[in-house]
FIPA-381784 format. One record per atom (N, C-alpha, C): residue number from 1; residue in one letter; atom name; x, y, z. Coordinates in steps of 0.2 Angstrom, whole numbers. Layout:
REM residues N
[site NUM, "a", "CA", [X, Y, Z]] ...
END
This chain:
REM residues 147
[site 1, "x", "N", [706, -579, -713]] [site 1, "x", "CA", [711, -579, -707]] [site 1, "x", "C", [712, -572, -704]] [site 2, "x", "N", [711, -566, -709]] [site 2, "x", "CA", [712, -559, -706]] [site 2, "x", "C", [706, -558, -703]] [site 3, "x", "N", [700, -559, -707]] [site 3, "x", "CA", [694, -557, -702]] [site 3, "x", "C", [695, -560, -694]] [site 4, "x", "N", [698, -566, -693]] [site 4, "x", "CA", [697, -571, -686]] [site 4, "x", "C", [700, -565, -684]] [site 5, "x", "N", [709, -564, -684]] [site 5, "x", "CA", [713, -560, -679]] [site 5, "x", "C", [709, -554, -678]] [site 6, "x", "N", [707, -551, -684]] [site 6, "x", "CA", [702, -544, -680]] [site 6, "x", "C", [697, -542, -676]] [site 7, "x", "N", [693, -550, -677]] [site 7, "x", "CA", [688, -554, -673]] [site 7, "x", "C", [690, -550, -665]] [site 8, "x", "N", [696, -557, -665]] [site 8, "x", "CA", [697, -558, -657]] [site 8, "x", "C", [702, -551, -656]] [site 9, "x", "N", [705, -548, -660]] [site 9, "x", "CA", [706, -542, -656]] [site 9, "x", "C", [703, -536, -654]] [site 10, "x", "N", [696, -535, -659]] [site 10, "x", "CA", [691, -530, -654]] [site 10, "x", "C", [687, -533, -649]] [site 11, "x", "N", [687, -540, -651]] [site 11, "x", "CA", [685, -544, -642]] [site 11, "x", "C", [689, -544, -636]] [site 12, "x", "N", [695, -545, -638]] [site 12, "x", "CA", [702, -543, -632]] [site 12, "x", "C", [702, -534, -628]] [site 13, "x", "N", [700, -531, -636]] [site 13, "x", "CA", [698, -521, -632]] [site 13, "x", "C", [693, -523, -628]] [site 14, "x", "N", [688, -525, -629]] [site 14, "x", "CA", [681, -525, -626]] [site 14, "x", "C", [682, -530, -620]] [site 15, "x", "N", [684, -534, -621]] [site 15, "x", "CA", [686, -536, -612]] [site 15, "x", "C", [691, -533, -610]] [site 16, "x", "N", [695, -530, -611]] [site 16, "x", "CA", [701, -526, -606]] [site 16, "x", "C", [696, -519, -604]] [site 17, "x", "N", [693, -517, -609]] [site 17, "x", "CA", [691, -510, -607]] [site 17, "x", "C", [681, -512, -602]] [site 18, "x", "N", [681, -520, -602]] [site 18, "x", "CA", [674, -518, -597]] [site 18, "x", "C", [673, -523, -593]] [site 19, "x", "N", [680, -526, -589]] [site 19, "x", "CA", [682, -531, -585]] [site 19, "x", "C", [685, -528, -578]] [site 20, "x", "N", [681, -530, -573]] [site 20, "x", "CA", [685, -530, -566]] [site 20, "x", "C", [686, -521, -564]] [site 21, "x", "N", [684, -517, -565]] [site 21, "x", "CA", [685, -512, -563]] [site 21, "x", "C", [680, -509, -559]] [site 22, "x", "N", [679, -508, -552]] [site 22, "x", "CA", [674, -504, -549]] [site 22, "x", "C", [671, -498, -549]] [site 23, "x", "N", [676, -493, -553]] [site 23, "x", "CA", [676, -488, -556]] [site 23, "x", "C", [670, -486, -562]] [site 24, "x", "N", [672, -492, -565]] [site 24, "x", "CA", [667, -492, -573]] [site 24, "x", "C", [660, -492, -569]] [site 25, "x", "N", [661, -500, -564]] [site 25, "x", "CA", [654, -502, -561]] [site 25, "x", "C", [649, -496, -559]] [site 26, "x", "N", [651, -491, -556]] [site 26, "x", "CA", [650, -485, -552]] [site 26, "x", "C", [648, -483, -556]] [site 27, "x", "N", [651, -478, -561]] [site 27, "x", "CA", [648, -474, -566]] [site 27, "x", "C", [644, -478, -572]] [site 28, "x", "N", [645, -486, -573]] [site 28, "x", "CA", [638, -487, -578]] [site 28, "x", "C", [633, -489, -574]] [site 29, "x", "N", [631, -487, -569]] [site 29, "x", "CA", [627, -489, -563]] [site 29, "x", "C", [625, -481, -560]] [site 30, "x", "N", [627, -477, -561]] [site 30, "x", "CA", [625, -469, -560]] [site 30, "x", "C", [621, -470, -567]] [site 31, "x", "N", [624, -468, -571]] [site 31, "x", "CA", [623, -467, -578]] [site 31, "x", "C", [616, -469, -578]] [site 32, "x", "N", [615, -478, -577]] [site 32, "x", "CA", [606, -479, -577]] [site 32, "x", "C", [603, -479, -574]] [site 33, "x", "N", [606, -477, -566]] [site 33, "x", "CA", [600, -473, -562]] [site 33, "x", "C", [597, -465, -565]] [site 34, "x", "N", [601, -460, -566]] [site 34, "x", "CA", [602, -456, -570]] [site 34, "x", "C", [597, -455, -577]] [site 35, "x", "N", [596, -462, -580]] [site 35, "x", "CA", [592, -461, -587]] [site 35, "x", "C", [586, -464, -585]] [site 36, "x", "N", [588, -466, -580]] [site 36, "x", "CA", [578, -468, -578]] [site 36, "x", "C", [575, -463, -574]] [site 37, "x", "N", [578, -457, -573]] [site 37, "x", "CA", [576, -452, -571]] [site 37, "x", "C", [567, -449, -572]] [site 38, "x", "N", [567, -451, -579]] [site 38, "x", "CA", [558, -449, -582]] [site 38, "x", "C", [556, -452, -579]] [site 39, "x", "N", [555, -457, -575]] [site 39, "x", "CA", [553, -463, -574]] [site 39, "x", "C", [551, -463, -566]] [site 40, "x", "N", [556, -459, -564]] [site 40, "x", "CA", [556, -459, -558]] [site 40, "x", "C", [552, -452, -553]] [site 41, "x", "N", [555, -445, -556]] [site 41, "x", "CA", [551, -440, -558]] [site 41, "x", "C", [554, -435, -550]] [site 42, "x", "N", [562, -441, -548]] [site 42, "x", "CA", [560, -438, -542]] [site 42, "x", "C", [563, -428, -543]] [site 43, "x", "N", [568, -426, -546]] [site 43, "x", "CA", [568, -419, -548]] [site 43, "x", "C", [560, -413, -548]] [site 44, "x", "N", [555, -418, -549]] [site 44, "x", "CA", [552, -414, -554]] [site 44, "x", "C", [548, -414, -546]] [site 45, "x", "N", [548, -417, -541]] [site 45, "x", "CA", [545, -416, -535]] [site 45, "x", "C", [547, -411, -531]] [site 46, "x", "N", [555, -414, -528]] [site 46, "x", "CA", [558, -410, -525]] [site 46, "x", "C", [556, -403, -528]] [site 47, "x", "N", [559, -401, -536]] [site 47, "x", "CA", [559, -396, -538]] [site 47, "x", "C", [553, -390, -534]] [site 48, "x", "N", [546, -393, -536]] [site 48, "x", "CA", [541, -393, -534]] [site 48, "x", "C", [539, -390, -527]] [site 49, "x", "N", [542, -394, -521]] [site 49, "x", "CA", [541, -395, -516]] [site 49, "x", "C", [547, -390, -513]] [site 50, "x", "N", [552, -388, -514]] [site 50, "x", "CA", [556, -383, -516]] [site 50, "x", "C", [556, -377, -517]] [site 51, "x", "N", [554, -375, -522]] [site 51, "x", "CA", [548, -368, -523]] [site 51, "x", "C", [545, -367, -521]] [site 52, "x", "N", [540, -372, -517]] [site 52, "x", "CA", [534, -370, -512]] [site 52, "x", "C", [536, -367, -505]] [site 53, "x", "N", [541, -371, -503]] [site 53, "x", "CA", [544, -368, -497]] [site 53, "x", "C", [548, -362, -497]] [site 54, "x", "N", [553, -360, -502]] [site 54, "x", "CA", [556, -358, -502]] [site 54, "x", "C", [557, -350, -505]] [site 55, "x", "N", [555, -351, -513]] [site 55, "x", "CA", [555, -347, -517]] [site 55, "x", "C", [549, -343, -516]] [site 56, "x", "N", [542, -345, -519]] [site 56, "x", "CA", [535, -342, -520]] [site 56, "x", "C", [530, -347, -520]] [site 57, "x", "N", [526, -344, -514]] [site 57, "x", "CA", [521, -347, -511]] [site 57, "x", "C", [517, -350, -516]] [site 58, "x", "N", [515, -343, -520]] [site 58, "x", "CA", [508, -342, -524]] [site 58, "x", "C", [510, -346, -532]] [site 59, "x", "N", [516, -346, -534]] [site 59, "x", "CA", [517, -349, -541]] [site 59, "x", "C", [520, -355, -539]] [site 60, "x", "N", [521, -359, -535]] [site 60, "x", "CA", [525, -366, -535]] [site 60, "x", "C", [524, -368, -539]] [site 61, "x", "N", [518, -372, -539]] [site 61, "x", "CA", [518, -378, -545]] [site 61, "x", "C", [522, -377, -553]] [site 62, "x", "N", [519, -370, -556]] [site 62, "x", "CA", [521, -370, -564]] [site 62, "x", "C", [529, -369, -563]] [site 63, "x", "N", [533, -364, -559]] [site 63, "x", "CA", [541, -363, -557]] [site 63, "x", "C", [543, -369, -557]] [site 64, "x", "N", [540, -372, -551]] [site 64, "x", "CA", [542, -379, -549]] [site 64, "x", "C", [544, -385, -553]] [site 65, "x", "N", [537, -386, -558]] [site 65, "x", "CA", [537, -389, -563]] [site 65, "x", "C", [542, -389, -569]] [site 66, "x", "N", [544, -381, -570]] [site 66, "x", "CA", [549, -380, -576]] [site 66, "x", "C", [554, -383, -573]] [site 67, "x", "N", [558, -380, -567]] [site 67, "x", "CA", [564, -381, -563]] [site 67, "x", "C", [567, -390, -563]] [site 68, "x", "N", [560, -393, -562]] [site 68, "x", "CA", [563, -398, -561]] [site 68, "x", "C", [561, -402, -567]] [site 69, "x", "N", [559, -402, -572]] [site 69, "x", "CA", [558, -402, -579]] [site 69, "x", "C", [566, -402, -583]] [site 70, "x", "N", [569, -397, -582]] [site 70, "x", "CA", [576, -392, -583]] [site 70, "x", "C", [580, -398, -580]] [site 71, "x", "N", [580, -399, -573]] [site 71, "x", "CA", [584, -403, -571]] [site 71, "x", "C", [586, -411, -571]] [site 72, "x", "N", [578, -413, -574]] [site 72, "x", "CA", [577, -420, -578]] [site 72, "x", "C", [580, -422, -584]] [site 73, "x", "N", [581, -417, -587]] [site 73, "x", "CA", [581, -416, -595]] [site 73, "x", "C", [592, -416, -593]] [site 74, "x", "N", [592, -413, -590]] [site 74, "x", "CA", [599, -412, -587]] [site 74, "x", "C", [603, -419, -584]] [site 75, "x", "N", [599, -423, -581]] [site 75, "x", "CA", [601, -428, -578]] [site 75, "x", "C", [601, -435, -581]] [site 76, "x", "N", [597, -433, -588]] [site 76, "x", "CA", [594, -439, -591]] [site 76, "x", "C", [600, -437, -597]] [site 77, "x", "N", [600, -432, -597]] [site 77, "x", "CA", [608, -430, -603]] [site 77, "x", "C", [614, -433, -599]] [site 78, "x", "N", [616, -431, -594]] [site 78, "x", "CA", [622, -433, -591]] [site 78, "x", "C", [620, -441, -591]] [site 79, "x", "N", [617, -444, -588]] [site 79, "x", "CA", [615, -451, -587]] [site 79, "x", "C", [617, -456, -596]] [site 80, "x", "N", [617, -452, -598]] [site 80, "x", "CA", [619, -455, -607]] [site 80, "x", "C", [625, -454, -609]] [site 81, "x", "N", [629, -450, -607]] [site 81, "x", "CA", [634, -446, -605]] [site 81, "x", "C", [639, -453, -601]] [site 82, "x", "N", [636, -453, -596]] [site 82, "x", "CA", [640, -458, -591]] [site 82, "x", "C", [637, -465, -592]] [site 83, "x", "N", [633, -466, -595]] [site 83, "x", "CA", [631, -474, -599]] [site 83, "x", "C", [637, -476, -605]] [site 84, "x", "N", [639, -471, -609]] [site 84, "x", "CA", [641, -472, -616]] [site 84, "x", "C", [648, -470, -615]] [site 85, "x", "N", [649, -468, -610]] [site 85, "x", "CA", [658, -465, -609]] [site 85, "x", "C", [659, -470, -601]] [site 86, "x", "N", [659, -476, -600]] [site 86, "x", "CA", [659, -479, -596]] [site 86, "x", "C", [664, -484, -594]] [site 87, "x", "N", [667, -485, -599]] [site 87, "x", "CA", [675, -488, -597]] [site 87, "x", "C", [679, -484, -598]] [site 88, "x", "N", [677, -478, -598]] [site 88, "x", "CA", [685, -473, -600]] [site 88, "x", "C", [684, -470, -594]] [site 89, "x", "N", [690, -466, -591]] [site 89, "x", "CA", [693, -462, -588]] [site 89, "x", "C", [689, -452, -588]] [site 90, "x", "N", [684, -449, -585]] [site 90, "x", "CA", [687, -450, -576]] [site 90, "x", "C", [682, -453, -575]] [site 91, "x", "N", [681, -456, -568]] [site 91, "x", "CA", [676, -460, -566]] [site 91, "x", "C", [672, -455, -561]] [site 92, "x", "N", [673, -450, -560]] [site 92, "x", "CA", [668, -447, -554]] [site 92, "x", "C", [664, -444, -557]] [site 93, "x", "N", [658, -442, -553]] [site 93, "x", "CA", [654, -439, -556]] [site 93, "x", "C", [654, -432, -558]] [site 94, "x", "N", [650, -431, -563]] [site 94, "x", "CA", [652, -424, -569]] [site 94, "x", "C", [645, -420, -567]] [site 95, "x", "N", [646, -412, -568]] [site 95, "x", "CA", [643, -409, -569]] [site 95, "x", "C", [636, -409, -562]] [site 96, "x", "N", [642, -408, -556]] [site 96, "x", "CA", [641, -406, -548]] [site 96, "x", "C", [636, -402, -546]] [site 97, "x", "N", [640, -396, -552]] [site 97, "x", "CA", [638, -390, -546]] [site 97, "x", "C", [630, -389, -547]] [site 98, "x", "N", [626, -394, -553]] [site 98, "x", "CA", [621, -390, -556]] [site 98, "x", "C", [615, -398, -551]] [site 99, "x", "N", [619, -402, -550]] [site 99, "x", "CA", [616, -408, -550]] [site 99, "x", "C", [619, -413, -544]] [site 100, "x", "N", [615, -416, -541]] [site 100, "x", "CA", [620, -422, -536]] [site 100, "x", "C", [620, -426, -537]] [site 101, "x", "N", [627, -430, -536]] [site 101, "x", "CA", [628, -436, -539]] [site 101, "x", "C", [622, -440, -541]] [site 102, "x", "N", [621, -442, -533]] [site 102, "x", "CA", [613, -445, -532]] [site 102, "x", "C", [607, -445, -533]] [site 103, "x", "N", [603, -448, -534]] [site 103, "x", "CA", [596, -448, -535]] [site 103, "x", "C", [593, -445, -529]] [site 104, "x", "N", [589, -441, -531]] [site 104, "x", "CA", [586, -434, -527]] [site 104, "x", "C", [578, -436, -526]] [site 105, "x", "N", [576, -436, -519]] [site 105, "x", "CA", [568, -437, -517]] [site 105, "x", "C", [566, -430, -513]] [site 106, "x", "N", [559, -428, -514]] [site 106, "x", "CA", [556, -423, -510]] [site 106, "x", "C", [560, -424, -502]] [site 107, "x", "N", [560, -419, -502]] [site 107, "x", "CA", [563, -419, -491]] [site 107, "x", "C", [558, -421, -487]] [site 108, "x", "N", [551, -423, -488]] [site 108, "x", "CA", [547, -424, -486]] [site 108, "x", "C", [545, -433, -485]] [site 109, "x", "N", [552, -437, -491]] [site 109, "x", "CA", [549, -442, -491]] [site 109, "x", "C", [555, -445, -494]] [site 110, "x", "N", [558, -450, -490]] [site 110, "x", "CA", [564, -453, -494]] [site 110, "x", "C", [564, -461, -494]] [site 111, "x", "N", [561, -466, -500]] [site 111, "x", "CA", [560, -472, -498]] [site 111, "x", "C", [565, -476, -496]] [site 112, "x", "N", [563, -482, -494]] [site 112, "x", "CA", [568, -487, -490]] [site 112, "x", "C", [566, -493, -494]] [site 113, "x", "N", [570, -498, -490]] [site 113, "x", "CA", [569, -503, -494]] [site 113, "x", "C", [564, -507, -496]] [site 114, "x", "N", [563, -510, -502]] [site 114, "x", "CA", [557, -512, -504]] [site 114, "x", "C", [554, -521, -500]] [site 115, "x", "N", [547, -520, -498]] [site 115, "x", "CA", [545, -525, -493]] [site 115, "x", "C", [546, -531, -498]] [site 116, "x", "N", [553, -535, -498]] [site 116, "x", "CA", [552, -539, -503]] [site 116, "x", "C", [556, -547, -499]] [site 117, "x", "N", [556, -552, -501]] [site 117, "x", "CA", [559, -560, -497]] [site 117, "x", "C", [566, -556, -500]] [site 118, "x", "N", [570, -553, -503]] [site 118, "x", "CA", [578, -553, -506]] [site 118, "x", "C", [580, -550, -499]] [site 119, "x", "N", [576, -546, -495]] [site 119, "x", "CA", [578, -538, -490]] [site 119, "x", "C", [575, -541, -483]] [site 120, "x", "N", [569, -546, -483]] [site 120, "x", "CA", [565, -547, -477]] [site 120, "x", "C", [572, -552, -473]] [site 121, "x", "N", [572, -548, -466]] [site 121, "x", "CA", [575, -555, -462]] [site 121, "x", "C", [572, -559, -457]] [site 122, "x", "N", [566, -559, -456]] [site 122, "x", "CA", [562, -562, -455]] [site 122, "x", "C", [554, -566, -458]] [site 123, "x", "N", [557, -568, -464]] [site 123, "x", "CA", [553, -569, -470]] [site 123, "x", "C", [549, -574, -471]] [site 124, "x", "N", [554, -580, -465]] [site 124, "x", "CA", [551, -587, -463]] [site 124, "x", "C", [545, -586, -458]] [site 125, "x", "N", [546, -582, -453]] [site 125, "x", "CA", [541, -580, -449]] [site 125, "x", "C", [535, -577, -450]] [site 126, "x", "N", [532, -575, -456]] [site 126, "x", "CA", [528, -569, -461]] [site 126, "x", "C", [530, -562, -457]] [site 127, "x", "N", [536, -559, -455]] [site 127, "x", "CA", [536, -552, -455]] [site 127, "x", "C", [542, -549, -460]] [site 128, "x", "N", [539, -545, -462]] [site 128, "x", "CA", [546, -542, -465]] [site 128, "x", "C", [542, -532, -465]] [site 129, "x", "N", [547, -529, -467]] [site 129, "x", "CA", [547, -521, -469]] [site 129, "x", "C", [549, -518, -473]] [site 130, "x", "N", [547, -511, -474]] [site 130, "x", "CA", [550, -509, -480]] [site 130, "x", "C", [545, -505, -482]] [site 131, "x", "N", [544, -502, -489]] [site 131, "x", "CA", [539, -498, -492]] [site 131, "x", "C", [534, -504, -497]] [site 132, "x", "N", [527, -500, -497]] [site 132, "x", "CA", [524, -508, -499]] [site 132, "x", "C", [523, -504, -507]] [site 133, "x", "N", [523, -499, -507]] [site 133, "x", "CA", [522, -497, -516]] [site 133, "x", "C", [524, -492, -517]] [site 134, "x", "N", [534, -493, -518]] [site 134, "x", "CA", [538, -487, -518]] [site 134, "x", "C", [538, -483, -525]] [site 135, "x", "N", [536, -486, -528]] [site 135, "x", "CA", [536, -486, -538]] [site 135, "x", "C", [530, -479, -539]] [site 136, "x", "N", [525, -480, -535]] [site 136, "x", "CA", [519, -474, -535]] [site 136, "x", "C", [523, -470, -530]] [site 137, "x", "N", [523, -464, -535]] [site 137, "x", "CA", [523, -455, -531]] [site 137, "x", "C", [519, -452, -525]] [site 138, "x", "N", [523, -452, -521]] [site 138, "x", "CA", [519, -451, -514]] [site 138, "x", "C", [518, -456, -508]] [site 139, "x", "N", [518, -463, -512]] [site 139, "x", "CA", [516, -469, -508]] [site 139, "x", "C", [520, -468, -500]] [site 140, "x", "N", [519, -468, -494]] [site 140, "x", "CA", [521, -468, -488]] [site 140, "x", "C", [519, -474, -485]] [site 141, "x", "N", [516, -477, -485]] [site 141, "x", "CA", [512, -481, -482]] [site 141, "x", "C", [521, -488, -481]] [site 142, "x", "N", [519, -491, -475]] [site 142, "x", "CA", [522, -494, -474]] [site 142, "x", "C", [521, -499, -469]] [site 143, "x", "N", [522, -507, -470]] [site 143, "x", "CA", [521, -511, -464]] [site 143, "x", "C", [520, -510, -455]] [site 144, "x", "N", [527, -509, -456]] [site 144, "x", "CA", [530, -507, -448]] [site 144, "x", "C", [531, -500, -448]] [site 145, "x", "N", [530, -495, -446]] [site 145, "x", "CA", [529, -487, -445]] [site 145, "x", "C", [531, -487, -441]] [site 146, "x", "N", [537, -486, -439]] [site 146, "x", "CA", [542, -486, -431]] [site 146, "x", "C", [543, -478, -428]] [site 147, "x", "N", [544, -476, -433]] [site 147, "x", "CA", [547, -469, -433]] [site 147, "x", "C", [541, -463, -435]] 
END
């Protein structure tokens, strides 16, 4: 009979602490955009692309590379950080001054939405837009090329 009541009382915390809060939503939803960071690589481009314009012509790539290497490793620590501290308090995002909020693409290339039936509104007529293979680095290419 005691194990039951202890049962249902860490099941009472764990639905009071990850029920109905938009707050939570936000930061466990930063958090694994944040840890899929490797995955995505967009720091390690920008960084990259950043350097080359701004800093030094002649060494971009290896500067670049660190930099945004340093910053991956940074965003994928904080991304664990706000996965694993996600129903508590404070909900804004940590550690500003070094990082933003959001997920970061080279200034040269920022994707849209993916050419999918979820996104297409005209999906019955076979047209729709978007990016056709956003997941590959560099990919531009796109249906409709309006702009």
């Amino acid at each position: 009979m005691r194990n039951i009541f202890s049962f249902l009382a860490a099941l009472a915390i764990v639905a009071v602490l990850s029920s109905g809060c938009a707050n939570t939503e936000k930061k466990l939803g930063r958090g694994m955009s944040n840890m899929a960071e490797f995955a995505r690589l967009g720091e390690i481009r920008r960084s990259v692309e950043q350097t080359a314009l701004f800093d030094q012509p002649g060494g971009h790539y290896a500067t670049g590379f660190v930099r945004g290497l340093n910053k991956t490793f940074a965003r994928t620590g904080v991304g664990i950080y706000e996965v694993v501290t996600c129903p508590f308090p404070p909900y804004d995002p940590v550690f500003t001054d070094y990082l933003s909020p959001n997920p970061v693409y080279p200034d040269n290339y920022a994707p849209e939405l993916i050419a999918d039936p979820l996104f297409a509104t005209d999906n019955d007529m076979g047209f729709s837009g978007g990016d056709v293979a956003p997941y590959i680095p560099g990919s531009r290419f796109k249906i409709f090329n309006t702009q």
